[in-house]
ZADO-1210 file (C-alpha; in nm, 4 decimals, padded with zeros to 6 digits):
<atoms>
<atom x="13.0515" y="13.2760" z="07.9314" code="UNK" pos="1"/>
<atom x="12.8623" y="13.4075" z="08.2314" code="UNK" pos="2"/>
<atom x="12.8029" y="13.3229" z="08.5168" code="UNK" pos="3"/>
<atom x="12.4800" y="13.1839" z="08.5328" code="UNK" pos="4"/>
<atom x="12.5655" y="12.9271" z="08.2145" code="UNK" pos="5"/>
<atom x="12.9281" y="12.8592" z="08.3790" code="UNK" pos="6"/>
<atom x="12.6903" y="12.7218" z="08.6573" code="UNK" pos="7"/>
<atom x="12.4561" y="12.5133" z="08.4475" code="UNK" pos="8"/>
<atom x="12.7397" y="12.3647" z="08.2619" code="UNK" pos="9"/>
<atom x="12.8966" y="12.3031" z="08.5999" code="UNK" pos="10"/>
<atom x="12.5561" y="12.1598" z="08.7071" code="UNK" pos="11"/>
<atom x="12.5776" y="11.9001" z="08.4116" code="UNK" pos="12"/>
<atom x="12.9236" y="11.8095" z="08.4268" code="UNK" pos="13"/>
<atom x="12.8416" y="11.6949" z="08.8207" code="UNK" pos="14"/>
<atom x="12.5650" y="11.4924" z="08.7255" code="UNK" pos="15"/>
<atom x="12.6883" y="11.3477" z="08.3820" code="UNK" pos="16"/>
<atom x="12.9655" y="11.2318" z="08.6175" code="UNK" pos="17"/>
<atom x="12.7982" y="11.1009" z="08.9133" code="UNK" pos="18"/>
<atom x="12.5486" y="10.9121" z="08.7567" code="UNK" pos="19"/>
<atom x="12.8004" y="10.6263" z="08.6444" code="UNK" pos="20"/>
<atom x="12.8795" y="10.6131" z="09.0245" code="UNK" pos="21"/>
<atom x="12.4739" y="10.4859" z="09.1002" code="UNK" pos="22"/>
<atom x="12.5100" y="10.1252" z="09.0639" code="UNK" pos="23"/>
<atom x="12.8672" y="10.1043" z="09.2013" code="UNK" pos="24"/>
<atom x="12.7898" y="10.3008" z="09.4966" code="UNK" pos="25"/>
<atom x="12.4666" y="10.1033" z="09.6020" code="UNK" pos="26"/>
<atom x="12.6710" y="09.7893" z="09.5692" code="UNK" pos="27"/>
<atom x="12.9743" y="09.8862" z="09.7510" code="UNK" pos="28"/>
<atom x="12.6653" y="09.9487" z="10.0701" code="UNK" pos="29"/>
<atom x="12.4630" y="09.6390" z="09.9715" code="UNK" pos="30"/>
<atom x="12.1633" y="09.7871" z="09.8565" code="UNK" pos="31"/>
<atom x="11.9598" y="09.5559" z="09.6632" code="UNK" pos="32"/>
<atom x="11.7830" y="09.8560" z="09.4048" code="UNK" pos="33"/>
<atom x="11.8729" y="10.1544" z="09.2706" code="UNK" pos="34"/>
<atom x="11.7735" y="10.5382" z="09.3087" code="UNK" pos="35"/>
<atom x="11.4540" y="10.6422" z="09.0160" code="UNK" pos="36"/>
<atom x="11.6067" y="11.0025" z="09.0090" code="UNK" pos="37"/>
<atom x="11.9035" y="11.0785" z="09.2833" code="UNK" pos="38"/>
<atom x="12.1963" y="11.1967" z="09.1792" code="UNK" pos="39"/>
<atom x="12.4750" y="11.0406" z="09.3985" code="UNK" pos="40"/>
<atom x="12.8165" y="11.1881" z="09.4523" code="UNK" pos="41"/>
<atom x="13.0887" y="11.0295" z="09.3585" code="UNK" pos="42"/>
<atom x="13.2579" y="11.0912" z="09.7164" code="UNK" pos="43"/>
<atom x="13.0602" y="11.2266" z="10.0270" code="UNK" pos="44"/>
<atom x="13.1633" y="11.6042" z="10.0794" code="UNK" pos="45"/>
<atom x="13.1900" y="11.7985" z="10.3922" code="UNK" pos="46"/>
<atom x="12.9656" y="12.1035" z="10.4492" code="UNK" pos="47"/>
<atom x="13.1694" y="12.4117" z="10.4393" code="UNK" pos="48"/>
<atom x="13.1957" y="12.6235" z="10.7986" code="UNK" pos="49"/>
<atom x="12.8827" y="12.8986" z="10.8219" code="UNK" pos="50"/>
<atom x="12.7307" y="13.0544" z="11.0583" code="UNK" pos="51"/>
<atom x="12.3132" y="13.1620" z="11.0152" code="UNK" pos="52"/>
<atom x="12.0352" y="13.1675" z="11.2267" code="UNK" pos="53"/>
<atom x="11.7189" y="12.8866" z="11.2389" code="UNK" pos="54"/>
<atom x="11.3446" y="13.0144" z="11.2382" code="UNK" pos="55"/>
<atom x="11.3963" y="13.0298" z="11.6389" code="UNK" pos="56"/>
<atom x="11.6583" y="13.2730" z="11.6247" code="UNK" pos="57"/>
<atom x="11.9058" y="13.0187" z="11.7317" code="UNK" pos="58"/>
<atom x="12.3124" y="12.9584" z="11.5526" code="UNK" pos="59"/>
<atom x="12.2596" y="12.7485" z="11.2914" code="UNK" pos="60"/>
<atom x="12.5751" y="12.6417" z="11.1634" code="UNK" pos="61"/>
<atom x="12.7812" y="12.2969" z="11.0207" code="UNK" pos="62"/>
<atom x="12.7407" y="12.1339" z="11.3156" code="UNK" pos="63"/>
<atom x="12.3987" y="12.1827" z="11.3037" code="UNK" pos="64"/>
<atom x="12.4321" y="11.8894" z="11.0632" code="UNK" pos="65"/>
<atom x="12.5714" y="11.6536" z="11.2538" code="UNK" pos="66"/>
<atom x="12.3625" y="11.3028" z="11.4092" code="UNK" pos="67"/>
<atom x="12.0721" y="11.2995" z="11.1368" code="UNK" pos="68"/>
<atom x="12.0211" y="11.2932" z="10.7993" code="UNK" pos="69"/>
<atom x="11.8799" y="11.6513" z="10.6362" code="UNK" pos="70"/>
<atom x="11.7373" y="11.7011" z="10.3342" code="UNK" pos="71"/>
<atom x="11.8000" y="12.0470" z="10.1987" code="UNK" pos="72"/>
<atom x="11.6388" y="12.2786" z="09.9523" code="UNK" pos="73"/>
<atom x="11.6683" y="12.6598" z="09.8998" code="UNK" pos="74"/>
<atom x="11.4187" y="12.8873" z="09.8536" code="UNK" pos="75"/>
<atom x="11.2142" y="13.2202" z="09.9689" code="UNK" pos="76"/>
<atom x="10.9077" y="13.3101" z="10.1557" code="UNK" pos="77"/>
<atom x="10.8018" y="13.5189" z="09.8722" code="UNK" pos="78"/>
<atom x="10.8692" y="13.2194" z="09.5784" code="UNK" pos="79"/>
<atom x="10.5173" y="13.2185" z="09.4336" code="UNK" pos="80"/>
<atom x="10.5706" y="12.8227" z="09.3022" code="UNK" pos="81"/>
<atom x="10.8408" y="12.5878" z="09.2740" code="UNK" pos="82"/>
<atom x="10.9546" y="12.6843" z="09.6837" code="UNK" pos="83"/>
<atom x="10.6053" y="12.5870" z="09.8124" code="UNK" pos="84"/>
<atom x="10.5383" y="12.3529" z="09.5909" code="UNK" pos="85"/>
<atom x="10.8814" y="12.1428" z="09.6092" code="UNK" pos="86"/>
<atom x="10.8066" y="12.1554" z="10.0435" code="UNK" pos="87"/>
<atom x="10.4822" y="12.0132" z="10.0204" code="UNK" pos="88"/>
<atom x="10.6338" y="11.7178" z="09.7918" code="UNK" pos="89"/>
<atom x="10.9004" y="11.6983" z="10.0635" code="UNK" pos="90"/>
<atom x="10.6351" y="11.6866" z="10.3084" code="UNK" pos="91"/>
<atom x="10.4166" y="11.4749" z="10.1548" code="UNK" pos="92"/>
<atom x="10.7104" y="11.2168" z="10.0870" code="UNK" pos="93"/>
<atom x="10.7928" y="11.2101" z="10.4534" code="UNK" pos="94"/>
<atom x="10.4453" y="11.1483" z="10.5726" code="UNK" pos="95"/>
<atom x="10.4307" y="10.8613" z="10.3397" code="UNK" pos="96"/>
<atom x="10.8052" y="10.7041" z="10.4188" code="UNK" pos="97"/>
<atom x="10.7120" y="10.7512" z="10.8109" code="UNK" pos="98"/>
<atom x="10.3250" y="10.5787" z="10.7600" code="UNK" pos="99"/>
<atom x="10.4607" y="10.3133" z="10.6194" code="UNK" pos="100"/>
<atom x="10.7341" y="10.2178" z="10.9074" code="UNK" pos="101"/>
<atom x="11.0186" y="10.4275" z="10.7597" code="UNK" pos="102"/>
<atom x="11.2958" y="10.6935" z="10.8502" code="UNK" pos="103"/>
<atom x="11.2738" y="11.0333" z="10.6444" code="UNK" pos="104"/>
<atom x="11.5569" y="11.3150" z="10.7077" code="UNK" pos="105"/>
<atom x="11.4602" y="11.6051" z="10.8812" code="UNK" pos="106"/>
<atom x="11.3917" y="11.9275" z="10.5946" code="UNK" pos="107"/>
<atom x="11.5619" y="12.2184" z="10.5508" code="UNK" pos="108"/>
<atom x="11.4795" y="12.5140" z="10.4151" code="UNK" pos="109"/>
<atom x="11.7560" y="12.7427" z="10.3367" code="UNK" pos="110"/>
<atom x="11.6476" y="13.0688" z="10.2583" code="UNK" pos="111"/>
<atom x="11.8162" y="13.2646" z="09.9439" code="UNK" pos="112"/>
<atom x="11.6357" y="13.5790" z="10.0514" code="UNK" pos="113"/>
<atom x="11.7458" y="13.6741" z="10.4071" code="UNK" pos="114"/>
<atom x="11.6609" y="14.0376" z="10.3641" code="UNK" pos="115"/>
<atom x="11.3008" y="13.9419" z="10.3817" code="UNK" pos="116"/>
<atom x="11.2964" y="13.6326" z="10.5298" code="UNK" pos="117"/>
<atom x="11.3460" y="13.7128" z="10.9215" code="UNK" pos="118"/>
<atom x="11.3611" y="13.4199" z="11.1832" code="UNK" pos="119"/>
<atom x="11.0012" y="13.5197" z="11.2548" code="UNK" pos="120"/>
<atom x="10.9204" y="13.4609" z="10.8838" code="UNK" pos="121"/>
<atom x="11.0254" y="13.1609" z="10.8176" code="UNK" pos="122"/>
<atom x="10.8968" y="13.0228" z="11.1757" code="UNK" pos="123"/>
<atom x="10.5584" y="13.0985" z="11.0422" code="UNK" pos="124"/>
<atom x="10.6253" y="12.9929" z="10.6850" code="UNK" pos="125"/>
<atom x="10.7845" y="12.6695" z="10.7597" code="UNK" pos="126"/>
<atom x="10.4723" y="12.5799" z="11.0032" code="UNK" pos="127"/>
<atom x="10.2582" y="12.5076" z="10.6718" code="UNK" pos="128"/>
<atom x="10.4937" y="12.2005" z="10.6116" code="UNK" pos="129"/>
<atom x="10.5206" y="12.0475" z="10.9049" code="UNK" pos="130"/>
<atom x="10.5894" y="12.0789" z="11.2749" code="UNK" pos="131"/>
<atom x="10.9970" y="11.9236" z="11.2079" code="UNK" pos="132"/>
<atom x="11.0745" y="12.1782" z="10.8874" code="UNK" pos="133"/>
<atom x="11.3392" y="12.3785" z="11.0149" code="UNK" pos="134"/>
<atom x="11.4111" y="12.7211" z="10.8363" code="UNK" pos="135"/>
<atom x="11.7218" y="12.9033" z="10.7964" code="UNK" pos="136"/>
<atom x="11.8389" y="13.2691" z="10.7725" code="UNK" pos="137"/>
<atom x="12.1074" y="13.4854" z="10.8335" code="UNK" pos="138"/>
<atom x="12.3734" y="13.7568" z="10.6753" code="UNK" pos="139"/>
<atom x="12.4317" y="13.7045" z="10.2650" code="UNK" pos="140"/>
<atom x="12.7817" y="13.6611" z="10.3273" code="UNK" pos="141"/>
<atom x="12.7238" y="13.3950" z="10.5446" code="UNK" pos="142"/>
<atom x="12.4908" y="13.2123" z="10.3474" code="UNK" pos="143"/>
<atom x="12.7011" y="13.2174" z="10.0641" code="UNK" pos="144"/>
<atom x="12.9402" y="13.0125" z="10.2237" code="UNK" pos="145"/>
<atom x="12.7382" y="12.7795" z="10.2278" code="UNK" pos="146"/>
<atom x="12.6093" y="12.8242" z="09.8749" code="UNK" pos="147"/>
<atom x="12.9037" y="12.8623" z="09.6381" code="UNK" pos="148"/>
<atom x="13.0979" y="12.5239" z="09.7792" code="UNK" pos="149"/>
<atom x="12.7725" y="12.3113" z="09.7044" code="UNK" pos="150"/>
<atom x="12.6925" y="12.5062" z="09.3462" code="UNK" pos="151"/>
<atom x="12.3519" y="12.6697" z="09.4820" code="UNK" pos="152"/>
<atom x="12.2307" y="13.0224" z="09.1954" code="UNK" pos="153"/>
<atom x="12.1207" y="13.2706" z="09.3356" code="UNK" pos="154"/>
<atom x="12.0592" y="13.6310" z="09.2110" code="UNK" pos="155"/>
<atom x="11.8234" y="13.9611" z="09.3209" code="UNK" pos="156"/>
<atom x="11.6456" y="14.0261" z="08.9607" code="UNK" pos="157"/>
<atom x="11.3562" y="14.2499" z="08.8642" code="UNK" pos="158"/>
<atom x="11.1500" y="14.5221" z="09.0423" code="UNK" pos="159"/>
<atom x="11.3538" y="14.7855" z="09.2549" code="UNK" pos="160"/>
<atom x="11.2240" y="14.8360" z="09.6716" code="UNK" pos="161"/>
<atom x="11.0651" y="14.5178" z="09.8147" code="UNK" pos="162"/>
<atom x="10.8685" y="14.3929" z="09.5166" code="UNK" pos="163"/>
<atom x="11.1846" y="14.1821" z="09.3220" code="UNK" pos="164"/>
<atom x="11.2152" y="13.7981" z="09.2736" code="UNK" pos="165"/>
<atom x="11.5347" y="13.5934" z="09.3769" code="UNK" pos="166"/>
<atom x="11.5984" y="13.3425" z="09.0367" code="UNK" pos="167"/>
<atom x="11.7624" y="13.0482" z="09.2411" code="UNK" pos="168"/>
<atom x="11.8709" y="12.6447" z="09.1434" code="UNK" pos="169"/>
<atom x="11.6142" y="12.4572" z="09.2570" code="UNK" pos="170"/>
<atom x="11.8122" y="12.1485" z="09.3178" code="UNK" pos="171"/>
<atom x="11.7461" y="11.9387" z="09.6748" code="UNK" pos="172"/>
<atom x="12.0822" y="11.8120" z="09.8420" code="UNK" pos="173"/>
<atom x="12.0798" y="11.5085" z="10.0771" code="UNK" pos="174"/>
<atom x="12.3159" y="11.5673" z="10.3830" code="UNK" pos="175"/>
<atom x="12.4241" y="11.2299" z="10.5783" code="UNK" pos="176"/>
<atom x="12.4538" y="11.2416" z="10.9742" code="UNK" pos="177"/>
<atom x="12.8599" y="11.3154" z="10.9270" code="UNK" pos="178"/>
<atom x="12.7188" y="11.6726" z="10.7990" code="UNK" pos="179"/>
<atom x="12.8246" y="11.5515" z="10.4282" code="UNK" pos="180"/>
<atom x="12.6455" y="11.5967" z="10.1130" code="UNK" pos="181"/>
<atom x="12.6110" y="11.2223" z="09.9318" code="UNK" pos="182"/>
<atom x="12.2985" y="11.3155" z="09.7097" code="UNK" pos="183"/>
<atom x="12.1034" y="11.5574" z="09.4908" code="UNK" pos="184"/>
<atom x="11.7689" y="11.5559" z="09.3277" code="UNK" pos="185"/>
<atom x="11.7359" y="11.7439" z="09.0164" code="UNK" pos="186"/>
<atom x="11.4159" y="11.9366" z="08.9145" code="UNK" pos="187"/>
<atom x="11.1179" y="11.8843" z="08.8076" code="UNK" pos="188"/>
<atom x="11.1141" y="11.7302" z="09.1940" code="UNK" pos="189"/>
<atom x="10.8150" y="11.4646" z="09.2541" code="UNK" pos="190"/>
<atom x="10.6658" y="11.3017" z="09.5571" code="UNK" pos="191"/>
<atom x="10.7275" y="10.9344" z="09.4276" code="UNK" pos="192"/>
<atom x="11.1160" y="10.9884" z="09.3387" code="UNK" pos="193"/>
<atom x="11.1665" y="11.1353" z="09.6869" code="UNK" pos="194"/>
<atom x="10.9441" y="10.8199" z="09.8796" code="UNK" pos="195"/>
<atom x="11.1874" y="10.5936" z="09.6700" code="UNK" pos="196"/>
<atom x="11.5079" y="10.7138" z="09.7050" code="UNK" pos="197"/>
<atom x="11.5868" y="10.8934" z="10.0416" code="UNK" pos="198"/>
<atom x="11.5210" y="10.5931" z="10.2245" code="UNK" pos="199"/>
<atom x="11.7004" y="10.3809" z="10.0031" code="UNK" pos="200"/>
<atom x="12.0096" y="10.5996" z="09.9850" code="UNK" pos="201"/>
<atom x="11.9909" y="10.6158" z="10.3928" code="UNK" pos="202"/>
<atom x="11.9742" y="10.2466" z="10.3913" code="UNK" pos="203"/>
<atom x="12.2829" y="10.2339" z="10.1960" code="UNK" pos="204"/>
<atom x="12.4745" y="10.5436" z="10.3898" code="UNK" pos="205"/>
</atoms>
C-alpha cells in the first residue's frame, strides 16, 4: 500500500473512531448541543517539540501554543484554491463569532512549502485574512515534526524549477490553550460549520 493511501486509511480510521466520542465528550463538559461537522479526539494530544519561524521572523515553536486557542490549517502561498479559499472561510467565521459577542481562536497558517514561502511571504500573504493570521515557516525537517505526529500529507509533485504544486491534506486542527490538539474539521470546509462549532467546542474545553 503506499503511502499516500496508508494515510487516507489512517485518516478514516481516526475519524470513524472519534466520532462515537461527540456526544460523550460534550456531556462529560456540559455542553448543551453538539458539533455539525468537528471531528473530536477521543483524548486531547500534545503538540510534538518544533522549532520554525512566524511571518515576523520570530521562533515559532510548541510553546507558541500555549494560553489561547489556535486554529490550524496547512497550506502554500502558491495554492491556487482550497489554501485561500479555506482562510477566507476561517476569516469570515471569526468575524461572524466575534460580531456577535463571541471568542474565535487565533489562525494559523502552517506553510507546507517553506522553500518558497519566506517569513516575508507569508507576512504579506497572511495580511489578506486578517490583521491576527499568523503564518509559519521554517526548515522541512522541522516542519515535519510537526506534521507526521498530527497525520498532515504533504508531497513536492509536478513541474521541475519553481513552477511545481505541493498536494497536501487539507484538514483544519483545533489546538486548546494547553498546546493540545482536541479537534479536526474535515474537507469540504464551510463558513457555517466553523461559526458553529469552534465556539461550542471552546465552551466545552
Amino acid at each position: 500500500m503506499s503511502s499516500l493511501k496508508k494515510l487516507v486509511a489512517i485518516g478514516f480510521l481516526v475519524i470513524g473512531v472519534t466520532g462515537g466520542s461527540i456526544i460523550l465528550f460534550l456531556a462529560i463538559n456540559g455542553a448543551s448541543q453538539e458539533p455539525v461537522k468537528a471531528t473530536i479526539l477521543p483524548m486531547p494530544r500534545p503538540l510534538p517539540d518544533f522549532a520554525l519561524l512566524d511571518h515576523q521572523g520570530q521562533p515559532y515553536t510548541r510553546e507558541n501554543f500555549r494560553g489561547g486557542w489556535q486554529i490550524v490549517f496547512f497550506g502554500f502561498t502558491n495554492c491556487p484554491d482550497i489554501c485561500p479559499a479555506t482562510l477566507q472561510q476561517l476569516s469570515i467565521a471569526r468575524d461572524r463569532v466575534i460580531a456577535d459577542g463571541g471568542q474565535f481562536p487565533q489562525i494559523v497558517l502552517v506553510s507546507v512549502d517553506p522553500e518558497r514561502d519566506s517569513p516575508d511571504v507569508l507576512r504579506r500573504y497572511v495580511a489578506n485574512f486578517g490583521d491576527d493570521v499568523v503564518g509559519v515557516t521554517g526548515e522541512m525537517a522541522e516542519l515535519k515534526k510537526l506534521t507526521r505526529p498530527l497525520g498532515i500529507y504533504l508531497a513536492r509533485s509536478g513541474e521541475a524549477g519553481s513552477n511545481y504544486n505541493v498536494d497536501h491534506s487539507s484538514f483544519v486542527l483545533l489546538i486548546d490553550s494547553a498546546a493540545e490538539w482536541r479537534a479536526l474539521f474535515g474537507p469540504p470546509q464551510n463558513v457555517a460549520s466553523f461559526v458553529h462549532d469552534v465556539p461550542l467546542l471552546m465552551d466545552a474545553g
